[in-house]
N, C-alpha and C positions, 0 to 999 in steps of 0.2 A: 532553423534554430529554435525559433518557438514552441516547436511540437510538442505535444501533451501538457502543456501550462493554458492556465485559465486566463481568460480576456485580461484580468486584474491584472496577475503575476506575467503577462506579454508587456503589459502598460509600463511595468516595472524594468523590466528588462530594458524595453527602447528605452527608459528614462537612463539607466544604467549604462547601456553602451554608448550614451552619448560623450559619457565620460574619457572614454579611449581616444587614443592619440590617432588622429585621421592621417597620418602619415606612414601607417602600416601598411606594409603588402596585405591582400587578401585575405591569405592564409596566417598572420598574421594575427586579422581585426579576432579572424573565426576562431581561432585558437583563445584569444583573450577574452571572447563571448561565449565560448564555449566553460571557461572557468567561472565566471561571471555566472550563470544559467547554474553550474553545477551548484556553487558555494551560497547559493543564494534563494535555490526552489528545491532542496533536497526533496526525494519522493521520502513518505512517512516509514518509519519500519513496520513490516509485519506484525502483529499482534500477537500470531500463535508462535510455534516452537517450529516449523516448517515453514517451507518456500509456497507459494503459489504462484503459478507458473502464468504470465500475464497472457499470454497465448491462446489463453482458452484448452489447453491440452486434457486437462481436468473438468471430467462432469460432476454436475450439482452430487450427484451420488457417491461417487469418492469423497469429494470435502464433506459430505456429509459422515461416513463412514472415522474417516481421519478423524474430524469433530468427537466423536463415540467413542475412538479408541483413548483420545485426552482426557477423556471423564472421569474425575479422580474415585477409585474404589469407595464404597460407602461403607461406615461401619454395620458390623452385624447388628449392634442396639441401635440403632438407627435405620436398618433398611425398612422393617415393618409400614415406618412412617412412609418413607419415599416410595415401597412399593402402593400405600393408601392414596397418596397424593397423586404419583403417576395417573393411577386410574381415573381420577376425577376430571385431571387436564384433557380439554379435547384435543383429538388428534390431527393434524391437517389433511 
């Protein structure tokens, strides 16, 4: 039940299920920790405008590409500069 929560939010949890009625069936307790877990250690939303895929299905070079294509257009009086800056930033 605890899987992918931090030491902390586990501590929390056992603190939390103690609160349930120990006269449930099994399936039951798990169901009512199972809610418990959800309502209470949401994972964070995404950041960008797309999914990423927890799996690992996606290499650093996709997200990185994906990253490039969200890059908002620059204006034309203004690329001169971003192309000046570009060049000065080093590159990894």
């Amino acid at each position: 039940m605890s899987v992918g929560l931090s030491e902390n939010q586990k501590a929390q949890l056992k603190t939390l299920s103690e609160s349930i009625d120990s006269n449930l069936s099994v399936d039951e307790f798990k169901g009512k920790l199972q809610i418990l877990k959800e309502h209470n250690f949401k994972a964070p939303a995404p950041k960008t405008g797309g999914s990423i895929v927890p799996d690992g299905s996606k290499t650093q070079e996709q997200l990185n590409e994906e990253l490039k294509a969200q890059v908002p257009a620059v204006d034309p009086s203004v690329s001169r500069y971003v192309d000046a800056i570009s060049r000065t930033v080093p590159k990894n």
